[in-house]
RODOVO-20192 format. One record per residue: x, y, z of N, C-alpha, C, CB in turn; residue number from 1; residue in three letters. Coordinates in steps of 0.05 Angstrom, whole numbers, plus 32768, in hexadecimal, padded with zeros to 4 digits. Glycine has a CB too. Layout:
((X; Y; Z); (X; Y; Z); (X; Y; Z); (X; Y; Z); NUM; 'ALA');
...
// end
This chain:
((82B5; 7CC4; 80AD); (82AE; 7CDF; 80A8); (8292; 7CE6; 80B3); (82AF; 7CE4; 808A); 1; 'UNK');
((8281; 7CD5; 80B5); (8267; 7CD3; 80BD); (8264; 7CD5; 80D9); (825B; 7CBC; 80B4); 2; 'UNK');
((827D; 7CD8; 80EB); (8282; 7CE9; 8102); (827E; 7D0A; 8108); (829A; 7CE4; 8105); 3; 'UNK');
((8292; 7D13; 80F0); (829C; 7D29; 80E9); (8280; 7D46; 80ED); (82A8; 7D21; 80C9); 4; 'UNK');
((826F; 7D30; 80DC); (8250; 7D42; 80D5); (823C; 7D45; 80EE); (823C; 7D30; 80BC); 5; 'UNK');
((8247; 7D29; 8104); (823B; 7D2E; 8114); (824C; 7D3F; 812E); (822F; 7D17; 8117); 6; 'UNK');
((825B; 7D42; 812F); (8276; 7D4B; 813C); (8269; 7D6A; 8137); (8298; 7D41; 812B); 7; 'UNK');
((826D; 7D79; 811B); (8266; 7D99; 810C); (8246; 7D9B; 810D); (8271; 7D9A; 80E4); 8; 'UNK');
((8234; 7D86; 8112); (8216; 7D8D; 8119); (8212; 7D93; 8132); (8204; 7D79; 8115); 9; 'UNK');
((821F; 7D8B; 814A); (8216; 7D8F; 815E); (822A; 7DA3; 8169); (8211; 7D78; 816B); 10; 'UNK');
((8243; 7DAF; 8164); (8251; 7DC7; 8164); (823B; 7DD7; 8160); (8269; 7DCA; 8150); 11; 'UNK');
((8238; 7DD6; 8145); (8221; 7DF2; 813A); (8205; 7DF7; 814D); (8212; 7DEA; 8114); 12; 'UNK');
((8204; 7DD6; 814C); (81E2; 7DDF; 8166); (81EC; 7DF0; 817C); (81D0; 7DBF; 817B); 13; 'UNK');
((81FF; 7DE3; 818D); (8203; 7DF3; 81AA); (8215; 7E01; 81A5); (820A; 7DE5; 81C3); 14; 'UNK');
((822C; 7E09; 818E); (823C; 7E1F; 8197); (823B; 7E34; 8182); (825A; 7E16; 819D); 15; 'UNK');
((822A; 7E30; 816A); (822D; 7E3E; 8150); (8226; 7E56; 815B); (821B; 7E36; 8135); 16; 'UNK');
((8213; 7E63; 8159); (8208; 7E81; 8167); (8228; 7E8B; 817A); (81E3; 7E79; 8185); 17; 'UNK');
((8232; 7E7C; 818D); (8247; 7E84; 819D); (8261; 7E8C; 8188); (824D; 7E6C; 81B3); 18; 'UNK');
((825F; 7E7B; 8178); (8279; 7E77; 8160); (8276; 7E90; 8157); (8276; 7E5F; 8145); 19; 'UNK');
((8256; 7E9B; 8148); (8258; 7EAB; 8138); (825E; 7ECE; 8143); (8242; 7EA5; 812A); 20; 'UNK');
((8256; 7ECB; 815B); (8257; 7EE6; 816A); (826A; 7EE8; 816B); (824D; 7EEC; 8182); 21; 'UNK');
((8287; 7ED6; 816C); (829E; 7ED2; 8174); (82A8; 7EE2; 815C); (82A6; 7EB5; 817A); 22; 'UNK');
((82A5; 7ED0; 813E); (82B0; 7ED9; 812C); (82A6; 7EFB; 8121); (82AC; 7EC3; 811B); 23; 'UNK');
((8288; 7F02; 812E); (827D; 7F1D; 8125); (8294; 7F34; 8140); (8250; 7F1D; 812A); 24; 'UNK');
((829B; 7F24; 814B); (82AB; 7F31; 8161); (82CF; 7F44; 8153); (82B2; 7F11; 817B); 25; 'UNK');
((82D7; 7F31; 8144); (82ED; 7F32; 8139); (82EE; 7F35; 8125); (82F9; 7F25; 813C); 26; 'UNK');
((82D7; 7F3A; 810C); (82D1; 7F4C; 80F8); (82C6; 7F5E; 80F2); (82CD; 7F46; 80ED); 27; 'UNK');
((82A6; 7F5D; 8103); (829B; 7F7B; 810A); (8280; 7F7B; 80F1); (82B8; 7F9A; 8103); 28; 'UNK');
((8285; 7F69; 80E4); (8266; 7F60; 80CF); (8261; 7F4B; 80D9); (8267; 7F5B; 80AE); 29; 'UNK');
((8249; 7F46; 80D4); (8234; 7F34; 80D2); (823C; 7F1F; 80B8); (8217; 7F44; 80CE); 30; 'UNK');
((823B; 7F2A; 80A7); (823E; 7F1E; 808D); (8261; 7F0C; 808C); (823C; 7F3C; 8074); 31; 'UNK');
((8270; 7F21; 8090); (828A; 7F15; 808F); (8287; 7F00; 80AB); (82A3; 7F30; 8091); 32; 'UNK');
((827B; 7F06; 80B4); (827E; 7EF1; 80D2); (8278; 7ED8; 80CB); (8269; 7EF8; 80EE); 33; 'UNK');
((8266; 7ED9; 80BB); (8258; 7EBF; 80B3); (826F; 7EB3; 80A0); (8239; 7EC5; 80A1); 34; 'UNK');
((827B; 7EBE; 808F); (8292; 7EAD; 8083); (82A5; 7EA7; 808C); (829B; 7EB3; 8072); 35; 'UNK');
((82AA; 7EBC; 80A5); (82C5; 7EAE; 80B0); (82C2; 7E9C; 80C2); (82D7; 7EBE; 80BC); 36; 'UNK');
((829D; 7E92; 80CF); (82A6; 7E81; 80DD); (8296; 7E6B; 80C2); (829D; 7E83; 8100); 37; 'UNK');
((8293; 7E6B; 80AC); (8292; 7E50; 80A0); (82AE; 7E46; 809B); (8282; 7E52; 8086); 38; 'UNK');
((82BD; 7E64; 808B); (82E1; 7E5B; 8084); (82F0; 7E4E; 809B); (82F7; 7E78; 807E); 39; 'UNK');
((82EB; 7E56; 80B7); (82F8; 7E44; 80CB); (82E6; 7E2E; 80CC); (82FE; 7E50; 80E9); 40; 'UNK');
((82D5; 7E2B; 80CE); (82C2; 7E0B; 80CF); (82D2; 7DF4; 80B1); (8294; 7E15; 80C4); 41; 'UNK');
((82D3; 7DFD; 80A5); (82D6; 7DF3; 8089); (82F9; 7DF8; 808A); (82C1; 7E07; 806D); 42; 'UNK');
((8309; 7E01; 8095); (8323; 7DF8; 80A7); (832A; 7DE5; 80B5); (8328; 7E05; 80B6); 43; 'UNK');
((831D; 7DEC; 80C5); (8317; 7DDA; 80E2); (8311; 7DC1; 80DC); (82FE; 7DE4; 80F6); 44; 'UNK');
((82FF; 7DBA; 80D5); (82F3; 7D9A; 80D8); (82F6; 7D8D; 80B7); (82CC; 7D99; 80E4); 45; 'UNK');
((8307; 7D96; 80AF); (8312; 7D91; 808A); (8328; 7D79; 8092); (8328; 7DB4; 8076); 46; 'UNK');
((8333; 7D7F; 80AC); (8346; 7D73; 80BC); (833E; 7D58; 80D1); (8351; 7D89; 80CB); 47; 'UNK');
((8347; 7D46; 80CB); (834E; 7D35; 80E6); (8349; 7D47; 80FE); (836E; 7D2A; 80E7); 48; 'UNK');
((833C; 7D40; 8114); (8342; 7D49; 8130); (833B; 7D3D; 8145); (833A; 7D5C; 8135); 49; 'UNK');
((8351; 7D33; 8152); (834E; 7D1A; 815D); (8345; 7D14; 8173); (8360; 7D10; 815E); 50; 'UNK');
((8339; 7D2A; 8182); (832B; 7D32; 819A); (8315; 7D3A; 8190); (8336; 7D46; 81AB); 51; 'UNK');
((82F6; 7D28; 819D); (82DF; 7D32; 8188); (82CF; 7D49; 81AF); (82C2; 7D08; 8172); 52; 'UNK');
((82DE; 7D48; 81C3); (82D1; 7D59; 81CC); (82D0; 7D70; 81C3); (82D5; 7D5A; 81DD); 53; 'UNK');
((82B5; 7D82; 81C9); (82A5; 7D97; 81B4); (82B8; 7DB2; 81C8); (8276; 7D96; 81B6); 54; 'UNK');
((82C9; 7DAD; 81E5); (82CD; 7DCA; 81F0); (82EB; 7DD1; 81DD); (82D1; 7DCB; 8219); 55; 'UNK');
((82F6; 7DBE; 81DA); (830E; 7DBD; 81BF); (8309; 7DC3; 81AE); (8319; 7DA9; 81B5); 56; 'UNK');
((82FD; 7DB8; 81A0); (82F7; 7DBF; 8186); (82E9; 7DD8; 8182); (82E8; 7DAA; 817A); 57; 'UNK');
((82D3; 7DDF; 8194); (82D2; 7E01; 8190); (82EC; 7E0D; 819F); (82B3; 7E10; 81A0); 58; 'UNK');
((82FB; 7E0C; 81A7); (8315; 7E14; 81AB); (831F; 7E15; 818C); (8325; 7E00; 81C1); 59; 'UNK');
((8326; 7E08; 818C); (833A; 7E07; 8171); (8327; 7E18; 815C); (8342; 7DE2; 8163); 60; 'UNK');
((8307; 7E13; 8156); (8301; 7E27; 814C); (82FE; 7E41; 8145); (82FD; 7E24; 814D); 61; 'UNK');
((82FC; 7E4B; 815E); (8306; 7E65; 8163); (8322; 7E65; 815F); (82FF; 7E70; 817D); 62; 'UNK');
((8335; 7E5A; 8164); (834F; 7E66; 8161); (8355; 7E70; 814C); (8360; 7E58; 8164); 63; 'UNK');
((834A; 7E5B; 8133); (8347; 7E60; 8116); (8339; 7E71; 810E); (8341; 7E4E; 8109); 64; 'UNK');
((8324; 7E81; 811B); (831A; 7E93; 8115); (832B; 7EA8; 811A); (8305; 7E93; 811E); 65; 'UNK');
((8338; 7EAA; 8133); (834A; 7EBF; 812F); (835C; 7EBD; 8120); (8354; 7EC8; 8141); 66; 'UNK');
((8367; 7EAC; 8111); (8385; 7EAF; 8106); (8376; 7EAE; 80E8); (83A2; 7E91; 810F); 67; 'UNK');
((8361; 7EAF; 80DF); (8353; 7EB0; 80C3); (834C; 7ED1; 80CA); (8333; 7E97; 80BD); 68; 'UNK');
((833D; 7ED5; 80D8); (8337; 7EF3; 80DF); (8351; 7F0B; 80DC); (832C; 7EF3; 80FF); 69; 'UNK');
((836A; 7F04; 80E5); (8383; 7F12; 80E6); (838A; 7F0A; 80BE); (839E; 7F02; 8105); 70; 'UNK');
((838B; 7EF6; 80B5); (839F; 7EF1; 80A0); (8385; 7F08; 808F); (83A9; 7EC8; 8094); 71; 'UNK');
((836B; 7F03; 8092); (835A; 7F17; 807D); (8362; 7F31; 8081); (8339; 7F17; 8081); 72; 'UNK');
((8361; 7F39; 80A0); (836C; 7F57; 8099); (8389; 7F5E; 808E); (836B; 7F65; 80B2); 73; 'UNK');
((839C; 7F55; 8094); (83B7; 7F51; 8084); (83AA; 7F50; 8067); (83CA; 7F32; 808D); 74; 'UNK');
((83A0; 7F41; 8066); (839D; 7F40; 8045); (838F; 7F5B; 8041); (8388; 7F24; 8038); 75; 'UNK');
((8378; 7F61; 8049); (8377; 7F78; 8044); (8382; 7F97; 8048); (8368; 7F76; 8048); 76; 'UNK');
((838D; 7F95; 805F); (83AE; 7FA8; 805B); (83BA; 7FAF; 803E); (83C9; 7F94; 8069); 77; 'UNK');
((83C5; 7F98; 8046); (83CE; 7F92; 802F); (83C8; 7F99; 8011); (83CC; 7F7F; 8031); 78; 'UNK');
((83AC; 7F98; 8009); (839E; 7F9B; 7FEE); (839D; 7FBD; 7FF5); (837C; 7F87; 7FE9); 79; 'UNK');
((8393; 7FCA; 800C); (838A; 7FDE; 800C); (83A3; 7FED; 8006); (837A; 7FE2; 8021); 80; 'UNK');
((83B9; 7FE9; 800A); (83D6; 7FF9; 8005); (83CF; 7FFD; 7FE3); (83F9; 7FE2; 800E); 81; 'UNK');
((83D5; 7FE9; 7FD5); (83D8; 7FE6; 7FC0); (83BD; 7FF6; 7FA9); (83DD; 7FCA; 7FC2); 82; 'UNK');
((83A3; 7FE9; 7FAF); (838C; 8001; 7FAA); (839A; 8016; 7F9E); (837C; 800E; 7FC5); 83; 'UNK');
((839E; 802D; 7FA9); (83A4; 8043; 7F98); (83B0; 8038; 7F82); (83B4; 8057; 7FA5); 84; 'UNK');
((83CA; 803B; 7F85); (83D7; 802F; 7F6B); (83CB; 801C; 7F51); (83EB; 801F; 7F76); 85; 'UNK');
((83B5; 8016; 7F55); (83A0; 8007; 7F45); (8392; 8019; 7F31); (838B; 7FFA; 7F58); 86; 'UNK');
((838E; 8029; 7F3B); (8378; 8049; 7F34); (8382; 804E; 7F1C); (837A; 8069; 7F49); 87; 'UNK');
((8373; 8062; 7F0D); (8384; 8070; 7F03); (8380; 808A; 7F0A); (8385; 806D; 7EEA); 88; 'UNK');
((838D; 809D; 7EFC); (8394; 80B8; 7F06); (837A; 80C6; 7EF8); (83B6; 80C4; 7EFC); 89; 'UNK');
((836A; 80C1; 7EEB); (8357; 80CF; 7EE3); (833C; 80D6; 7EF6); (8352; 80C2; 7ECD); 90; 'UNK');
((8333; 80F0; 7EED); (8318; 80F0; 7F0B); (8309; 80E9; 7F01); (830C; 810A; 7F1C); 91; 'UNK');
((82FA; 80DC; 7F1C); (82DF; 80CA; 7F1B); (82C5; 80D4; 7F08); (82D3; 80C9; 7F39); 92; 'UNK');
((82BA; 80D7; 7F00); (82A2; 80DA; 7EF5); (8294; 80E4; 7F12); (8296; 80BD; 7EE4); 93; 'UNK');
((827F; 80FF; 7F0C); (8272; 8106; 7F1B); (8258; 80F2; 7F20); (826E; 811E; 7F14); 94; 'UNK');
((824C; 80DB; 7F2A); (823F; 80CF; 7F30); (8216; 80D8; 7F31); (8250; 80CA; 7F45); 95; 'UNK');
((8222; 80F7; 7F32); (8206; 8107; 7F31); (8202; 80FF; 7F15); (8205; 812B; 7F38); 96; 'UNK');
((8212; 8100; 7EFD); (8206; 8104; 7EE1); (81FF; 80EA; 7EDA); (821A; 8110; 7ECA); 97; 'UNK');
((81F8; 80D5; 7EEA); (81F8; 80B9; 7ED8); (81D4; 80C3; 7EEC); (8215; 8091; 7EE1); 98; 'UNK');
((81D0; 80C6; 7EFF); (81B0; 80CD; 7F0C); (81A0; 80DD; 7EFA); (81AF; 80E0; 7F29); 99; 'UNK');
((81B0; 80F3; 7EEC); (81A7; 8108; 7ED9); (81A5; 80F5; 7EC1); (81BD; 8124; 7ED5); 100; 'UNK');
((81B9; 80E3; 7EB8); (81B1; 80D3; 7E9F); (8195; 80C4; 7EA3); (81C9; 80BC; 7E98); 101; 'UNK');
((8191; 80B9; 7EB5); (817F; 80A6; 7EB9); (8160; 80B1; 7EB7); (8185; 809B; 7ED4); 102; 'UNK');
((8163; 80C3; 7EC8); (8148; 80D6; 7ECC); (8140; 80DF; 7EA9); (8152; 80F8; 7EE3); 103; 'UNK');
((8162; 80EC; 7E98); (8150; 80F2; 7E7E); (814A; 80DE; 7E74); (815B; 8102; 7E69); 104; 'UNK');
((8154; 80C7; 7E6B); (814A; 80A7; 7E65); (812D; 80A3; 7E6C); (815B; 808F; 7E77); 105; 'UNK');
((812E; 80A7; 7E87); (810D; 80A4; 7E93); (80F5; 80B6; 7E81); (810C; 80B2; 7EB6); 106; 'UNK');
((80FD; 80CB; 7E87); (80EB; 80E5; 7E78); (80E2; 80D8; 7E5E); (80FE; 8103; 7E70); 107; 'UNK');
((80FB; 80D8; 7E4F); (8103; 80DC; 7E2B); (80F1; 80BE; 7E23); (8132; 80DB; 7E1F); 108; 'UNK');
((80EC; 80AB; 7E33); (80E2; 8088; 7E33); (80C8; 8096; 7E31); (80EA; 806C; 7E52); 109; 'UNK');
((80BD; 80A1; 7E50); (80A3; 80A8; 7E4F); (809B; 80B2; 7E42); (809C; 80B0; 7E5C); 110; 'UNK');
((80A1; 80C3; 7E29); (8090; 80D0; 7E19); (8086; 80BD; 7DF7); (80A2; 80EF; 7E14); 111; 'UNK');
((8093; 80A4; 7E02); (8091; 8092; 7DE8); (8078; 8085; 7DF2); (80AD; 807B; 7DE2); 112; 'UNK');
((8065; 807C; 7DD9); (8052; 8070; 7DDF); (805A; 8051; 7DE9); (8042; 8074; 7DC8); 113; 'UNK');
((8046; 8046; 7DF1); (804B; 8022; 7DFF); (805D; 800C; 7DEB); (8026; 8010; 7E01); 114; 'UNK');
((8047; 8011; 7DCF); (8058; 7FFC; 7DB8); (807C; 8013; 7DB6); (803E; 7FFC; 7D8A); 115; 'UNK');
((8078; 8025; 7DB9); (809C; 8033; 7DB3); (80AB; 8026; 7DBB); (80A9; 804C; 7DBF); 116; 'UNK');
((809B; 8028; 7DDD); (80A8; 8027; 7DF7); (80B1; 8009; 7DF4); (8095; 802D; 7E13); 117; 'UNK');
((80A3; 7FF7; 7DED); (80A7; 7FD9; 7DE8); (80BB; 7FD6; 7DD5); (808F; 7FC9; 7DDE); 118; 'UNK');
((80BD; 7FDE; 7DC6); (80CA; 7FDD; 7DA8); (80E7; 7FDF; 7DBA); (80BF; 7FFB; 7D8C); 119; 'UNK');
((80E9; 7FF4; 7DBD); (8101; 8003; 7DCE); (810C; 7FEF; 7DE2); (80F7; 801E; 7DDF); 120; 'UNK');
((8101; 7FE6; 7DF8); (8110; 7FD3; 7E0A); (811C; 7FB7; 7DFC); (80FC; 7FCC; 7E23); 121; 'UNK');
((8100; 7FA9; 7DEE); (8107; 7F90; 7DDC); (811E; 7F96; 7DCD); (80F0; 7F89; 7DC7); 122; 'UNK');
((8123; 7FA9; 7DC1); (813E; 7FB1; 7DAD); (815A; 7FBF; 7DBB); (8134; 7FCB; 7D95); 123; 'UNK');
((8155; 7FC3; 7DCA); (816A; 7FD5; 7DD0); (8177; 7FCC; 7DF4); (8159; 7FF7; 7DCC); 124; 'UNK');
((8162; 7FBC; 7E07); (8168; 7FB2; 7E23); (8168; 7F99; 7E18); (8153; 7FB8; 7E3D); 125; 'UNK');
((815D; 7F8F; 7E0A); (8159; 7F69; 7E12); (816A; 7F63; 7DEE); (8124; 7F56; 7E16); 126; 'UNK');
((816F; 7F77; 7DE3); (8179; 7F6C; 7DC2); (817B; 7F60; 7DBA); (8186; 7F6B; 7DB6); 127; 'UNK');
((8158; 7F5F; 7DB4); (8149; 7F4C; 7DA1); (8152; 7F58; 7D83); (8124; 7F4D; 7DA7); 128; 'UNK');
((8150; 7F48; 7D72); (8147; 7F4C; 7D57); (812A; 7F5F; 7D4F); (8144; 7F2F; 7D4C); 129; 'UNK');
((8127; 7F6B; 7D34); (8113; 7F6C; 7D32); (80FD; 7F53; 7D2C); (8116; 7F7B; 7D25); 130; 'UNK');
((8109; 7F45; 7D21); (80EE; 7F31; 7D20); (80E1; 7F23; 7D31); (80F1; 7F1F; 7D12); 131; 'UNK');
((80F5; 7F1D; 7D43); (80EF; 7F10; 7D66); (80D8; 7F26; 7D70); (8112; 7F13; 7D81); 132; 'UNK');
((80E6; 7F3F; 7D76); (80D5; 7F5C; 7D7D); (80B5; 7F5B; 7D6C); (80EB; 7F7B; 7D6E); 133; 'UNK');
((80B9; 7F56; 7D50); (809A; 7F54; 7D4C); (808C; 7F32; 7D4F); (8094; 7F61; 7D29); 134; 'UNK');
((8093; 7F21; 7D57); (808E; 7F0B; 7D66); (8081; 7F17; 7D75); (809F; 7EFC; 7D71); 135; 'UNK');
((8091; 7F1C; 7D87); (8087; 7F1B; 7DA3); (806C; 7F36; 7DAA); (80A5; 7F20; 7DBA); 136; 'UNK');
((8073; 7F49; 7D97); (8055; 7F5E; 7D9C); (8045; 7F51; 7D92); (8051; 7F7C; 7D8E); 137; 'UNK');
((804C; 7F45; 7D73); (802F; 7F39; 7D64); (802D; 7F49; 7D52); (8013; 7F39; 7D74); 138; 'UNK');
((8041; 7F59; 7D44); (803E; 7F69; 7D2A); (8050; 7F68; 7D25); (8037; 7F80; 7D26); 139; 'UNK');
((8055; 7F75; 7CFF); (8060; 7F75; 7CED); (807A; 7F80; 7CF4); (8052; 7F7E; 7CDB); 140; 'UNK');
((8092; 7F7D; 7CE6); (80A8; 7F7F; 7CEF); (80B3; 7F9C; 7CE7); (80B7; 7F68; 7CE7); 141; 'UNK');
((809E; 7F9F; 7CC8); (809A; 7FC5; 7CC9); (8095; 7FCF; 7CD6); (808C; 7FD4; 7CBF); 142; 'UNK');
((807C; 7FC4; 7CE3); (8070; 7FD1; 7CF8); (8089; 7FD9; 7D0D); (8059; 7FBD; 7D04); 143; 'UNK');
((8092; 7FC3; 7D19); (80B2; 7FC9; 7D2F); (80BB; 7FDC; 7D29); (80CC; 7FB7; 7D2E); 144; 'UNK');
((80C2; 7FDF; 7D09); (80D1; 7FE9; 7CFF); (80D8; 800F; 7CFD); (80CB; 7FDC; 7CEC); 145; 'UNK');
((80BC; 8009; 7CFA); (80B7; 802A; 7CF9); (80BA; 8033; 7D1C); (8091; 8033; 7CEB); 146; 'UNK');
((80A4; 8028; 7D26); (809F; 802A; 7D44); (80C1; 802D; 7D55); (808B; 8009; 7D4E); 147; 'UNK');
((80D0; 8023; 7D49); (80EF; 8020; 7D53); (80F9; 8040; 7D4B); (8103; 8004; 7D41); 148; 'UNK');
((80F0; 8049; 7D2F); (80FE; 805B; 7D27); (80F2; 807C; 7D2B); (8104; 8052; 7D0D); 149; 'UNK');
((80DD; 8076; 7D34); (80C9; 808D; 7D41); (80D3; 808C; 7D5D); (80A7; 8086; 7D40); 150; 'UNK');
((80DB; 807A; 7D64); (80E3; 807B; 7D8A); (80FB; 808D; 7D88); (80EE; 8057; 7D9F); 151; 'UNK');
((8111; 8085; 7D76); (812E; 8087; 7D7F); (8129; 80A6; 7D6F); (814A; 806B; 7D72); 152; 'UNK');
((8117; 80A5; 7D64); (811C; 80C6; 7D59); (8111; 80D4; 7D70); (810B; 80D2; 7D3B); 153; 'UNK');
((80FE; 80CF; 7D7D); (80ED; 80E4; 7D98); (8104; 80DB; 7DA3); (80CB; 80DD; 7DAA); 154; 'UNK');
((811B; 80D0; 7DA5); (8125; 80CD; 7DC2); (8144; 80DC; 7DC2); (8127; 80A9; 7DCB); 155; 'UNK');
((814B; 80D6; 7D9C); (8165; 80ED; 7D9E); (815B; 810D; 7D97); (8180; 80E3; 7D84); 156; 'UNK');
((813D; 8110; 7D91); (8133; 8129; 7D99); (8135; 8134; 7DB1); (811D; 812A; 7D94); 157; 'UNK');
((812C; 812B; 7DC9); (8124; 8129; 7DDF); (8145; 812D; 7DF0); (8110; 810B; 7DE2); 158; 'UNK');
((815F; 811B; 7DEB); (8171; 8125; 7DF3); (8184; 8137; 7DE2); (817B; 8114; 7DFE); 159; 'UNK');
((8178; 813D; 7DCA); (818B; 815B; 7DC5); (8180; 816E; 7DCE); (8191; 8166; 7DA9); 160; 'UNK');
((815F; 816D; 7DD1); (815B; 8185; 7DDE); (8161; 8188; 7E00); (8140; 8189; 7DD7); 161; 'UNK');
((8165; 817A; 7E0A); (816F; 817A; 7E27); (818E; 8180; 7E2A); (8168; 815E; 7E35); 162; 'UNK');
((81A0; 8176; 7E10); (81B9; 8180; 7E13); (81B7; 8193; 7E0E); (81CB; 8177; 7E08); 163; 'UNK');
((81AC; 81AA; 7DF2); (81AA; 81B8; 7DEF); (81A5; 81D1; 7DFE); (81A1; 81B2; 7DE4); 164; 'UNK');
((8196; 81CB; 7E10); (818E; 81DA; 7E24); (81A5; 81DD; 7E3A); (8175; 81CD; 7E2E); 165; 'UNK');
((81B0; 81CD; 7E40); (81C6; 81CF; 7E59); (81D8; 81D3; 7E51); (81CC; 81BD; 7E6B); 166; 'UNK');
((81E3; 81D6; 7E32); (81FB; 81E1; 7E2A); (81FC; 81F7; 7E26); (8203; 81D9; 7E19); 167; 'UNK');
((81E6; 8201; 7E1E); (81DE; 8222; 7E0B); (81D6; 822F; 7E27); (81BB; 8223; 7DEB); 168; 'UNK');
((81E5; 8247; 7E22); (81E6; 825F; 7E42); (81D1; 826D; 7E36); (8209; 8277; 7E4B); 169; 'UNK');
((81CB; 8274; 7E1E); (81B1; 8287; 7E18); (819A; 8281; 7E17); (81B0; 8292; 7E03); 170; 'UNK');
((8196; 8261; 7E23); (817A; 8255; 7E2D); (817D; 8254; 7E4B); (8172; 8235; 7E21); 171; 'UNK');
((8189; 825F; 7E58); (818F; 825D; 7E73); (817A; 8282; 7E7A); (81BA; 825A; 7E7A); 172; 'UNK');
((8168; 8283; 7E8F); (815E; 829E; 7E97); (8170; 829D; 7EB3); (8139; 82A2; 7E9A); 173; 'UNK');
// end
């Protein structure tokens, strides 16, 4: 086997770059190129081959690149038929309102002071406990406590009044 490695080292020195243009030739990425010529490498020499000249064996490599390159698109044919039928019939979510969520998140965060603001990620992104949460500031777990319950009130203040606003037509000029 200790052939094999040297057989696939010196392929890659003098023909890899040639291999891969080959395979970016007959998939059209970069990225995918790179796997299809590892999936034919890792084909190819997985096998006995009983001719260790290198103009064969990149022969045969490429061949396998094309017949790996054809069975992926089939396969993907294939998947892409089917796709729809996967879906469901319901419409997408407008993609603008999750930018609009974010931005009021952003705002409604910024108006909390630093310890809120802390309180708030420790509890609610990383879900800590309270007692961990006052660990790690270095205060009392009232302290958290309150500081938690002063945030989430500025913050379901902060988005009723923004719903409020974009629902109600008589705050609209």
């Amino acid at each position: 086997m200790a052939g094999w490695d040297q057989v696939m080292t010196t392929l890659m020195v003098e023909r890899g770059s040639s291999l891969k243009r080959y395979a970016f030739l007959l998939c059209g990425d970069d990225s995918a190129a790179e796997d299809l010529l590892q999936d034919a490498l890792v084909r190819t020499l997985s096998r006995p081959f009983g001719d260790r000249d290198m103009a064969r064996l990149e022969a045969y490599v490429r061949r396998t690149l094309v017949n790996l390159s054809i069975d992926r698109y089939r396969r993907g044919a294939r998947w892409r038929r089917f796709v729809p039928l996967l879906t469901s019939a319901t419409d997408v979510p407008d993609p603008s309102t999750a930018v609009v969520a974010k931005a009021e998140m952003n705002e409604a965060l910024a108006t909390l002071s630093p310890r809120q603001r802390a309180c708030v990620v420790l509890r609610f992104y990383d879900d800590l406990p309270v007692a961990r949460i006052a660990h790690v500031l270095g205060c009392s777990q009232g302290a958290v406590k309150r500081y938690l319950s002063d945030a989430t009130g500025r913050l379901a203040t902060a988005f009723e009044s923004s719903e409020g606003n974009a629902q109600c037509p008589s705050n609209r000029t």
